[in-house]
RODO-2510 file (C-alpha; in nm, 4 decimals, decimal comma):
residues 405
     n   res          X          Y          Z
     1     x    -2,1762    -0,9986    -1,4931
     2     x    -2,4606    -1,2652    -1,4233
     3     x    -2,3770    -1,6244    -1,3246
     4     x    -2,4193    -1,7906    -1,6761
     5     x    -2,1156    -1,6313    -1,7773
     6     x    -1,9492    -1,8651    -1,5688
     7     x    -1,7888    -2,1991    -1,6326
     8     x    -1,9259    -2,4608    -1,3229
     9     x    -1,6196    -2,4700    -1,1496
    10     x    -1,6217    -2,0709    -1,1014
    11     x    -1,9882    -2,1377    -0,9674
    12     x    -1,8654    -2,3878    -0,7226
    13     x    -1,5918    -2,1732    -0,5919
    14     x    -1,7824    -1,8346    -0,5700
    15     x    -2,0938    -2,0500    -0,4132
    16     x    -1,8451    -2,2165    -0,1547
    17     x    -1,7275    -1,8330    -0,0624
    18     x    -2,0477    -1,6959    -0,0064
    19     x    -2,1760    -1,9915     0,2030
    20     x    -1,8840    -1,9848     0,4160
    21     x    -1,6716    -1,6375     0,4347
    22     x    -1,8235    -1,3377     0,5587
    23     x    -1,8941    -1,0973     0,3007
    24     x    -1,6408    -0,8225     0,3603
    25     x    -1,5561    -0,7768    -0,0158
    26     x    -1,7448    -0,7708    -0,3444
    27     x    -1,4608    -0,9407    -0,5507
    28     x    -1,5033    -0,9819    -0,9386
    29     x    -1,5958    -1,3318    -1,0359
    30     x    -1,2531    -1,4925    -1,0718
    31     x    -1,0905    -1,7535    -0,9326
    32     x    -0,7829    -1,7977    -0,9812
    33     x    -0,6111    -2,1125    -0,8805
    34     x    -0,2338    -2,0488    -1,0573
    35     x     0,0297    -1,7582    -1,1239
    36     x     0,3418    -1,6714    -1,2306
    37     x     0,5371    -1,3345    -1,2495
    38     x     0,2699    -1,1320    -1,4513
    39     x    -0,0215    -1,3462    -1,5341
    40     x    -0,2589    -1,5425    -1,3226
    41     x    -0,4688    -1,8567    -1,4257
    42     x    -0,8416    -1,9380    -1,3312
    43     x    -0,9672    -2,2634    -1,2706
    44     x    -1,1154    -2,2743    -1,5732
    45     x    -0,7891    -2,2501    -1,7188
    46     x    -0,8080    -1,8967    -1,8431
    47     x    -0,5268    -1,6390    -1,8209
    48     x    -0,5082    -1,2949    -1,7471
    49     x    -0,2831    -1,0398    -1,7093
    50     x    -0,2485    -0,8819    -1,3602
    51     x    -0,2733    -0,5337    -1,3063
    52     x    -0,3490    -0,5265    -0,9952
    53     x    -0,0762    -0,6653    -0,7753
    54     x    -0,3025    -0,7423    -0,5025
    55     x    -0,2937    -0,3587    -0,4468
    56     x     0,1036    -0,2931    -0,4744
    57     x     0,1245    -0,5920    -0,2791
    58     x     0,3323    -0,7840    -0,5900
    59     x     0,5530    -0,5444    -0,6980
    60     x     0,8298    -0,7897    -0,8118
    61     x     0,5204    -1,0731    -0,9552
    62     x     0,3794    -1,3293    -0,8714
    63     x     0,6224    -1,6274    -0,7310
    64     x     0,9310    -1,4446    -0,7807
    65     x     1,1983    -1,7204    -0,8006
    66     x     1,4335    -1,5383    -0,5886
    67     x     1,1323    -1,4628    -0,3378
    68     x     1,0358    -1,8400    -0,3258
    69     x     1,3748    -1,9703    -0,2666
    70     x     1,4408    -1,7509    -0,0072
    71     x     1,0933    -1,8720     0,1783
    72     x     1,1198    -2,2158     0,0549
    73     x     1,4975    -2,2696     0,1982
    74     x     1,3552    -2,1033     0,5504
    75     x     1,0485    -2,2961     0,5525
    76     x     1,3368    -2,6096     0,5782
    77     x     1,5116    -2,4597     0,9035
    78     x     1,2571    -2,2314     1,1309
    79     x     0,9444    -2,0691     1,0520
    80     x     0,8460    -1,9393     1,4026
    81     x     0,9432    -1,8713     1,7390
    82     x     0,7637    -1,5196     1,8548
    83     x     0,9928    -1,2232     2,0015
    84     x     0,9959    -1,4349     2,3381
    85     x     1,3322    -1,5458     2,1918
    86     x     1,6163    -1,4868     1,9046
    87     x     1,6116    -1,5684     1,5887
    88     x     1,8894    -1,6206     1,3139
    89     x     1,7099    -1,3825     1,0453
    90     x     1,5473    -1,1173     1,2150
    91     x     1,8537    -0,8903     1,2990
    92     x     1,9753    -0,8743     0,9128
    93     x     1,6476    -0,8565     0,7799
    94     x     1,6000    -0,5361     1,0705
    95     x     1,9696    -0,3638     0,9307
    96     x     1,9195    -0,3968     0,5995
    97     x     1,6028    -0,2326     0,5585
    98     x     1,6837     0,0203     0,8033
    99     x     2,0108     0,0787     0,6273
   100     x     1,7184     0,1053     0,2652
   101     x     1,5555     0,3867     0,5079
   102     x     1,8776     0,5572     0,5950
   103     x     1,7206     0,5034     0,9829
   104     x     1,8145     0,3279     1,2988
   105     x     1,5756     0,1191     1,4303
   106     x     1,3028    -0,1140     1,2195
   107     x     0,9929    -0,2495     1,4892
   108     x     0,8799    -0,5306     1,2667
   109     x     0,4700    -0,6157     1,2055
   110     x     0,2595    -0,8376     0,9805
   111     x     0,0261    -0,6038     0,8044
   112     x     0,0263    -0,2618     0,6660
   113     x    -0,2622    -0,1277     0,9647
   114     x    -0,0800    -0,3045     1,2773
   115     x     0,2520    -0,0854     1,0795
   116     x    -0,0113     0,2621     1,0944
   117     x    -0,1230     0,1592     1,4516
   118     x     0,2114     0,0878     1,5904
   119     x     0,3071     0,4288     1,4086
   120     x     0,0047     0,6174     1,6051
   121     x     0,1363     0,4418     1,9512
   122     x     0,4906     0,5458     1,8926
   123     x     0,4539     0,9513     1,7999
   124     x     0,1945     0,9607     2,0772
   125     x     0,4961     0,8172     2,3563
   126     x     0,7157     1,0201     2,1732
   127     x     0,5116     1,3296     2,2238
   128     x     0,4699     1,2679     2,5654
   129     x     0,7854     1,1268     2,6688
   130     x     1,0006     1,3585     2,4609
   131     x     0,8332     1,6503     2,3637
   132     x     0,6782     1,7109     2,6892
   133     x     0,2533     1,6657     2,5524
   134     x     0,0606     1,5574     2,8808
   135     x    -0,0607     1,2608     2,8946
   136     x    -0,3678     1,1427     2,6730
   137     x    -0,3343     1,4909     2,5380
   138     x    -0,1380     1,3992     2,1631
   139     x    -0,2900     1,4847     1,8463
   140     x    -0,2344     1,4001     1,5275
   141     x    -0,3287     1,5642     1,1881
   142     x    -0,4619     1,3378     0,9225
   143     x    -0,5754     1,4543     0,5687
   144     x    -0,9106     1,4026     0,4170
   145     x    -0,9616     1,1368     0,1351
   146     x    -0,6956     0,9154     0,4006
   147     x    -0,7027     0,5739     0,4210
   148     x    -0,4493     0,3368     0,6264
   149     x    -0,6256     0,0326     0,7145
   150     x    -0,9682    -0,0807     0,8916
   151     x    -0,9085    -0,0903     1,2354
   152     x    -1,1415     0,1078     1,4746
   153     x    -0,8785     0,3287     1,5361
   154     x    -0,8157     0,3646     1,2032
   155     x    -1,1666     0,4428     1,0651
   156     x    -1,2196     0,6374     1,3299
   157     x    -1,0698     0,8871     1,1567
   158     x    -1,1455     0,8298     0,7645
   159     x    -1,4594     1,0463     0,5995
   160     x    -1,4855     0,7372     0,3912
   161     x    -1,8917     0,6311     0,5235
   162     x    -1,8116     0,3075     0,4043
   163     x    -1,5404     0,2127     0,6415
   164     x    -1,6622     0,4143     0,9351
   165     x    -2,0583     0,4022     0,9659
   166     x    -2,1991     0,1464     1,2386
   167     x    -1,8598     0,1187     1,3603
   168     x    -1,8136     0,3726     1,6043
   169     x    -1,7536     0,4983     1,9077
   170     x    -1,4146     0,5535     1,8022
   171     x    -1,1046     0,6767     1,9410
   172     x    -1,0167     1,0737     2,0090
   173     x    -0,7110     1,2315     1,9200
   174     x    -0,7001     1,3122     1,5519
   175     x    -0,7796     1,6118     1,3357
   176     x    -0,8640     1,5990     0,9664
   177     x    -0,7498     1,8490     0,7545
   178     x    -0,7650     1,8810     0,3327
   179     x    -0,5308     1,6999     0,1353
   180     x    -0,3249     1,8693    -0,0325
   181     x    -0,3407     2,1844     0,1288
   182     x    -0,0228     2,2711     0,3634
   183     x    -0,1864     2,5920     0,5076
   184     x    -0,4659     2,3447     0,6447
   185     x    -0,1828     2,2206     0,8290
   186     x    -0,0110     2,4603     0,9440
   187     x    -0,3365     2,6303     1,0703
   188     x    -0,3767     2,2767     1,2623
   189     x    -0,0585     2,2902     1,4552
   190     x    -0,0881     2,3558     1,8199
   191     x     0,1263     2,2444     2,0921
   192     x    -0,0285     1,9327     2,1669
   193     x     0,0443     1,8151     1,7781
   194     x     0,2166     1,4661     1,7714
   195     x     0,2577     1,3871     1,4197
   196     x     0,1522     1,4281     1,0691
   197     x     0,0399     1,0950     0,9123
   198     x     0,0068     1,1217     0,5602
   199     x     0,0285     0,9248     0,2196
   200     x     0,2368     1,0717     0,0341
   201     x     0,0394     0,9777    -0,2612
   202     x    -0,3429     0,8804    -0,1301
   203     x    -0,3976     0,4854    -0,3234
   204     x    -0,7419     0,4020    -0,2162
   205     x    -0,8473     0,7152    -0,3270
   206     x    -0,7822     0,6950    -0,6763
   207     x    -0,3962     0,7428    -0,7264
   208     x    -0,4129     1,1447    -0,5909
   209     x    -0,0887     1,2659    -0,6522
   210     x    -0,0325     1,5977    -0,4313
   211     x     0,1153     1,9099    -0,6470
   212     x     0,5238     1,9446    -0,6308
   213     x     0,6232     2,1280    -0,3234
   214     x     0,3135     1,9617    -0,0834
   215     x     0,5404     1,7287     0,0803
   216     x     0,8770     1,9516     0,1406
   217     x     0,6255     2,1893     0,2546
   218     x     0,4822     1,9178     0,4997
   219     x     0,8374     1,8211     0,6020
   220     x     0,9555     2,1863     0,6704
   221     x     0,6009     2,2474     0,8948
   222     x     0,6888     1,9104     1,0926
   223     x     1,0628     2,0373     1,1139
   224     x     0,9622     2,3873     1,2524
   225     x     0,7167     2,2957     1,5059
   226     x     0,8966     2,0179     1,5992
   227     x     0,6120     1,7232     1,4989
   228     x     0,6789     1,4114     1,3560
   229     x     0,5849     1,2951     1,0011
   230     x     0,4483     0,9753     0,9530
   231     x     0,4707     0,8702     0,5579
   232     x     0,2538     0,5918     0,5258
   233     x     0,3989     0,4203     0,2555
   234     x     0,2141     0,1091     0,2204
   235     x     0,1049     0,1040    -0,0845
   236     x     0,3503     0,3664    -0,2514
   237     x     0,7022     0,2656    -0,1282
   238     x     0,8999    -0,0119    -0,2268
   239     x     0,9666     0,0950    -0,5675
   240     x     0,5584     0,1255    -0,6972
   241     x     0,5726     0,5490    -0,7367
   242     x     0,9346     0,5078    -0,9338
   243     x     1,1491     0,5721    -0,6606
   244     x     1,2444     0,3568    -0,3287
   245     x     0,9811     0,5609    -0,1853
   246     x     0,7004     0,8002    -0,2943
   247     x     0,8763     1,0467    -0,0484
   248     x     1,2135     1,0307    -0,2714
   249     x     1,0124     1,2345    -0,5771
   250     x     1,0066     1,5478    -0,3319
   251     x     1,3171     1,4431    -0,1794
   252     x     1,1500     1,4132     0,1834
   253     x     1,2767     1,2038     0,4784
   254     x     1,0102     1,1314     0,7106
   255     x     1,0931     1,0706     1,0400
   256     x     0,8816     0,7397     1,0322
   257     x     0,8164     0,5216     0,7450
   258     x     0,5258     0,2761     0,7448
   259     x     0,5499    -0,0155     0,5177
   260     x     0,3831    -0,3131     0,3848
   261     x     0,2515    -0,5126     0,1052
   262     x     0,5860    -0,5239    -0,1219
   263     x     0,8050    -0,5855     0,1747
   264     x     0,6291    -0,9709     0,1742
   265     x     0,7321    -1,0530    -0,1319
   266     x     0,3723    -1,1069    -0,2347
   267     x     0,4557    -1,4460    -0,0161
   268     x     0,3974    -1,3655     0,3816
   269     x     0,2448    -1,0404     0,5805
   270     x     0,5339    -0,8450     0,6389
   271     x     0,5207    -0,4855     0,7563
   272     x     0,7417    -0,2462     0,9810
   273     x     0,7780     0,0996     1,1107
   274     x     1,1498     0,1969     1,0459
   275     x     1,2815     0,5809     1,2710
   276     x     1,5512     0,6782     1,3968
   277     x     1,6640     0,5851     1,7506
   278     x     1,5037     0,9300     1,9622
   279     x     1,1390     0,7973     1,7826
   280     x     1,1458     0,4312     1,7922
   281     x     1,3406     0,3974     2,1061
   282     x     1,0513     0,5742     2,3581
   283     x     0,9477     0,2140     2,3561
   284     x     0,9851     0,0149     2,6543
   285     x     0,9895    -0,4185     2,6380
   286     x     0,6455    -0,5243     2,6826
   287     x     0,4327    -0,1961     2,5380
   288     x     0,4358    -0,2789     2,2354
   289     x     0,4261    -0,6693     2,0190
   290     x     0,3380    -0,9544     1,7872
   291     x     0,3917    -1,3046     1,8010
   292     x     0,4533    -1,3301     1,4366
   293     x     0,6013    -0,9659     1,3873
   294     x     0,9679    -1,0351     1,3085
   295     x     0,9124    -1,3990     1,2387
   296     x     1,2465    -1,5711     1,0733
   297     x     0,9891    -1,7079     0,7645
   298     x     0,8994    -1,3227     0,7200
   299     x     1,2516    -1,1684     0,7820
   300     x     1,4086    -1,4213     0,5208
   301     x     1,1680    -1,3044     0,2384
   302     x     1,1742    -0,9533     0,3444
   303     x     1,5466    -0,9226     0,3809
   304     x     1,5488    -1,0688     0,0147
   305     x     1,2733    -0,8187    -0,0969
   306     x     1,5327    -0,5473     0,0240
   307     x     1,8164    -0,6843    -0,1765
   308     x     1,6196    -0,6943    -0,5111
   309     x     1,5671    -0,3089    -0,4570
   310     x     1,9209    -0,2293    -0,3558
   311     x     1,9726    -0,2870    -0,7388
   312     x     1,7555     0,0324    -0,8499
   313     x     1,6693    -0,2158    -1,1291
   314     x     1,2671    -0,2189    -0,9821
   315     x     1,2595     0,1611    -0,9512
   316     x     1,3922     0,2354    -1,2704
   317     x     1,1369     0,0197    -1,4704
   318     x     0,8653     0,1605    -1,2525
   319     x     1,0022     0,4995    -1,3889
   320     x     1,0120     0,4116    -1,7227
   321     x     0,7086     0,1691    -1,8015
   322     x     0,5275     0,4798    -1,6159
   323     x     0,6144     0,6745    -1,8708
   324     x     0,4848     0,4735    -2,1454
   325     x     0,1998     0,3708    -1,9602
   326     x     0,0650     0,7670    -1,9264
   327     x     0,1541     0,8043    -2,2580
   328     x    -0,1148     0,5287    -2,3886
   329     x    -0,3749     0,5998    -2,0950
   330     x    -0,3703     0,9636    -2,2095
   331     x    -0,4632     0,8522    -2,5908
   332     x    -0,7902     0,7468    -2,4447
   333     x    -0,8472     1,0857    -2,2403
   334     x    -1,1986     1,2215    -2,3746
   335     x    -1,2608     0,8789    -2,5419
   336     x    -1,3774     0,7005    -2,2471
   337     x    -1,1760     0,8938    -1,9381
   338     x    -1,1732     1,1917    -1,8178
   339     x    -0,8316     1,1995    -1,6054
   340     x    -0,5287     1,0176    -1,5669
   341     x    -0,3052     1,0197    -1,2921
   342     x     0,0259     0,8265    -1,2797
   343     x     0,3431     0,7986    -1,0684
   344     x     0,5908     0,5421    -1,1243
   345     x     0,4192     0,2243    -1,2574
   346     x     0,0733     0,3560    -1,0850
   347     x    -0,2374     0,5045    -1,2010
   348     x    -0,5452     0,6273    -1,1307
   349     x    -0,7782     0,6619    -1,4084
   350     x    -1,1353     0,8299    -1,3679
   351     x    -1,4193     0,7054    -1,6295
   352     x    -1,6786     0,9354    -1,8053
   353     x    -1,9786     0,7852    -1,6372
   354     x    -2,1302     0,7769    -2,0307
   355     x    -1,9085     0,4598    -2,0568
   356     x    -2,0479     0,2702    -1,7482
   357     x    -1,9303     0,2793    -1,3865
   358     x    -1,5408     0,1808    -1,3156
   359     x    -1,7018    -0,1734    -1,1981
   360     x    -1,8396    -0,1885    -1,4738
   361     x    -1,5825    -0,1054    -1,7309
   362     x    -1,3236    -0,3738    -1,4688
   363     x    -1,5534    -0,6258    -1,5341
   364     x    -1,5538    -0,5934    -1,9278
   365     x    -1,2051    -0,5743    -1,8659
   366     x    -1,1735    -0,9377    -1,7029
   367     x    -1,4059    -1,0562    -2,0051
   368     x    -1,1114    -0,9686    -2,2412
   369     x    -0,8488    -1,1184    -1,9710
   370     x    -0,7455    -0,8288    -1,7588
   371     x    -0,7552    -0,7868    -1,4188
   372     x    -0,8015    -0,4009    -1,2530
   373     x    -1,0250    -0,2882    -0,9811
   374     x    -1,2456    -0,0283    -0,9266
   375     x    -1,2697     0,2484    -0,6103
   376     x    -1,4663     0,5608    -0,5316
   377     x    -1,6895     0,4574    -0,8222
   378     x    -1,5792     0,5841    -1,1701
   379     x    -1,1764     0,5355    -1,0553
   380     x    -0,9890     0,2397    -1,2213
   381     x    -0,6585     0,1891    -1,0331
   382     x    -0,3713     0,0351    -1,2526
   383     x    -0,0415    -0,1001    -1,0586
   384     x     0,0910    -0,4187    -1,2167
   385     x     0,3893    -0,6071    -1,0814
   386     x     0,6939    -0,3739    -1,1886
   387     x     0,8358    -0,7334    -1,4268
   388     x     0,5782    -0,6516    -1,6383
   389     x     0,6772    -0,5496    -2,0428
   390     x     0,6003    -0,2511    -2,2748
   391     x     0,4030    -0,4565    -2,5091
   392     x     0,1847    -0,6412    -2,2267
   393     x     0,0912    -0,2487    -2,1217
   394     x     0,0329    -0,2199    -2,4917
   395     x    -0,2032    -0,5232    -2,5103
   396     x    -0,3882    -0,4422    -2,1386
   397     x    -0,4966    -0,0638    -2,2582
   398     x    -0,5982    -0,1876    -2,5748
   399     x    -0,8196    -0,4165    -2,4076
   400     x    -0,9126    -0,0501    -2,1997
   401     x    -0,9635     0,1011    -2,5018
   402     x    -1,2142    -0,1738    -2,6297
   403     x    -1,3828    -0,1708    -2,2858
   404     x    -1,5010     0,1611    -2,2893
   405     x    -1,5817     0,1665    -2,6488
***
C-alpha cells in the first residue's frame, strides 16, 4: 500500500512516527485516533472493525464502560505509590485473581515479559531452594516455535532469527525441545530440570493448537519428576481460547500462571505470576520488584477485569462466536486458505501464497475496513474483542473472502 492511498493527515502522522520513534515495528498504515467496544476510528474519520485486540490485549473492547469507571474513579483518589508502601487496592485486586487461579499467592507486574521473567527467577529459587538443584545449575525446557516476550533473556532462547540475531550473548540455562511432542520432554528431564514453560496454545506462531492429551501429558511429566509448569498464558487466558484459561480445555492446573494483556483492561500494563504458596513464597523482600507492579491505578482495573470474568458470560461467547467463526473461515478453505485453526474466539489462518502474502491479504483487508495482522508470513491471526456479534464476524470474513478473491 503506497502513500497516495493516504488521506494527508495519515501522511502527517505516519511521517511524524518515522522521524521520531525507532522503528521496532512495521505497522499497517492506520491511525487511529478514536474507539469504542468493537470498532476503531482513523483520523480521517474512517471506521473499522477490530480484529485484532491489540493481540488479546482487548478482550472485553475497546473502553469498556465498566473498565473506564473503575480507572477513571481511581485516577480521582491514588494512582501511585510503588511497593515501598500499602495501598488500598492492591490486596483485593491480589485475592481475587488468585481466588480466579484457584492459587495462593499473585506477585503483581506491568507487562506480559517482566510476568515470563519473574516466572524464570521464581522456578529457578524454587529449584534450588526447594528441590535441592545447585546453584546456577536450573534448567528449564522450552518448546520450539515459543515466544514470551523480547527481553535478552527471553530471545535468548526463541529459534525465531528475527528476535534473536545481533542480540546475543544470551543467557544459559534453557533447552528447546519440539512443540507438541511430550516424549521430547520427557527425554529432556534430568535432575537439574526447573520447570516447563510452555504456551499452552503458541499465539505468535500462528494460533498452534497442540493435539488433545499434549498438555495432561505435560502436567503428569512435571508431576512425576517433580518440575514445575509454567503456562504462559498471556495471550490465551483470560477468556480468549473459550475458557478462563487455555489450560481449562485439557483440564490442567499449572503450578504457575503467567498473565497479561486482558488483565489491563485494554487500559494500563497489568501482568502477574499467580502459584501457590511453596512456589511463590521462595521469594525473599528485596529479590525481586517494580515500582509500578501492583500499582492501586492497575489493581482497580484489574480487580474489575476479574469480576467481569467471574460471570462466565466472556468465556461462553468466546466459545460460541468460535464456533461460528470456524464455521465461516472453513467455507473459504481451498478458496484462498489452506488451514484454519481456532480456539475460543481465536484463529490462525494460513494463506495459499497464490493469493498474496498474509501482509498482503491484511492490508486489502484494512482497504475494506478491517483490521488483522499478519505473522510468520502467510498466517493471518484473528482475535477480536470477545463483545463482538455474529453478524460483524459475518461482515469481517466476507470482507476475507473478497480479499483473497
Amino acid at each position: 500500500m503506497t502513500t497516495t492511498n493516504w488521506g494527508t493527515a495519515t501522511t502527517r502522522y505516519i511521517h511524524a512516527e518515522h522521524e521520531h520513534v525507532a522503528r521496532t515495528y512495521d505497522p499497517l498504515p492506520v491511525v487511529v485516533a478514536t474507539a469504542e467496544d468493537v470498532w476503531v476510528t482513523d483520523v480521517e474519520g474512517r471506521r473499522y472493525l477490530d480484529l485484532l485486540s491489540a493481540y488479546s490485549a482487548l478482550n472485553f473492547g475497546h473502553r469498556h464502560p465498566e473498565l473506564v469507571k473503575a480507572a477513571v474513579d481511581q485516577l480521582g483518589r491514588l494512582t501511585l505509590t510503588s511497593r515501598a508502601f500499602h495501598n488500598d487496592q492492591l490486596g483485593a485486586f491480589a485475592a481475587a485473581l488468585a481466588e480466579l487461579c484457584g492459587k495462593d499467592l499473585v506477585l503483581p507486574m506491568n507487562t506480559g515479559a517482566e510476568a515470563v521473567e519473574t516466572g524464570i527467577k521464581a522456578s529457578r529459587a524454587w529449584a534450588h531452594r526447594v528441590k535441592g538443584v545447585p546453584d546456577k545449575a536450573a534448567r528449564i525446557i522450552v518448546a520450539s516455535g515459543n515466544f514470551h516476550g523480547r527481553t535478552t533473556t527471553i530471545v535468548g532462547f526463541s529459534d525465531d532469527p528475527a528476535t534473536r540475531e545481533g542480540f546475543g550473548p544470551f543467557t544459559p540455562g534453557f533447552v528447546t525441545v519440539p512443540y507438541q511432542d511430550a516424549a521430547a520432554i520427557e527425554a529432556a528431564i534430568d535432575e537439574h530440570t526447573a520447570a516447563i514453560l510452555i504456551e499452552p496454545i503458541q499465539g505468535e506462531g500462528g494460533v498452534i493448537i497442540p493435539p488433545a492429551g499434549y498438555l495432561r501429558k505435560v502436567r503428569e511429566l512435571c508431576t512425576k519428576h517433580n518440575v514445575l509448569l509454567i503456562a504462559d498464558e498471556i495471550q490465551s487466558g483470560l477468556g480468549r481460547a473459550g475458557m478462563t484459561f487455555a489450560c481449562d480445555r485439557e483440564g490442567v492446573v499449572p503450578d504457575l500462571y503467567l498473565l497479561g494483556k486482558a488483565l489491563g483492561g485494554g487500559i494500563v500494563p497489568v501482568s502477574a505470576v499467580v502459584g501457590n504458596r511453596d512456589v511463590l513464597g521462595v521469594f525473599r523482600p528485596g529479590e525481586h520488584g517494580s515500582t509500578f507492579g501492583g500499582n492501586p491505578l492497575a489493581a482497580a482495573v484489574g480487580l474489575r477485569v476479574v469480576e467481569l470474568l467471574r460471570t462466565g458470560e466472556f468465556q461462553e461467547r468466546a466459545t460460541t462466536l468460535g464456533h461460528h467463526l470456524k464455521g465461516l473461515l472453513d467455507e473459504l478453505l481451498g478458496h484462498g486458505l489452506t488451514d484454519v485453526r481456532v480456539a475460543g474466539l481465536w484463529a490462525g489462518v494460513d494463506v495459499d501464497p497464490a493469493f498474496g502474502t498474509g501482509r498482503e491479504v491484511a492490508e486489502r483487508m484494512l482497504a475494506r475496513g478491517v483490521l488483522v495482522k499478519d505473522t510468520h508470513g502467510q498466517t493471518l491471526r484473528i482475535a477480536p474483542p470477545l463483545t463482538i456479534q455474529a453478524d460483524d464476524l459475518d461482515w469481517a470474513v466476507e470482507q476475507l473472502r473478497l480479499a483473497l478473491s
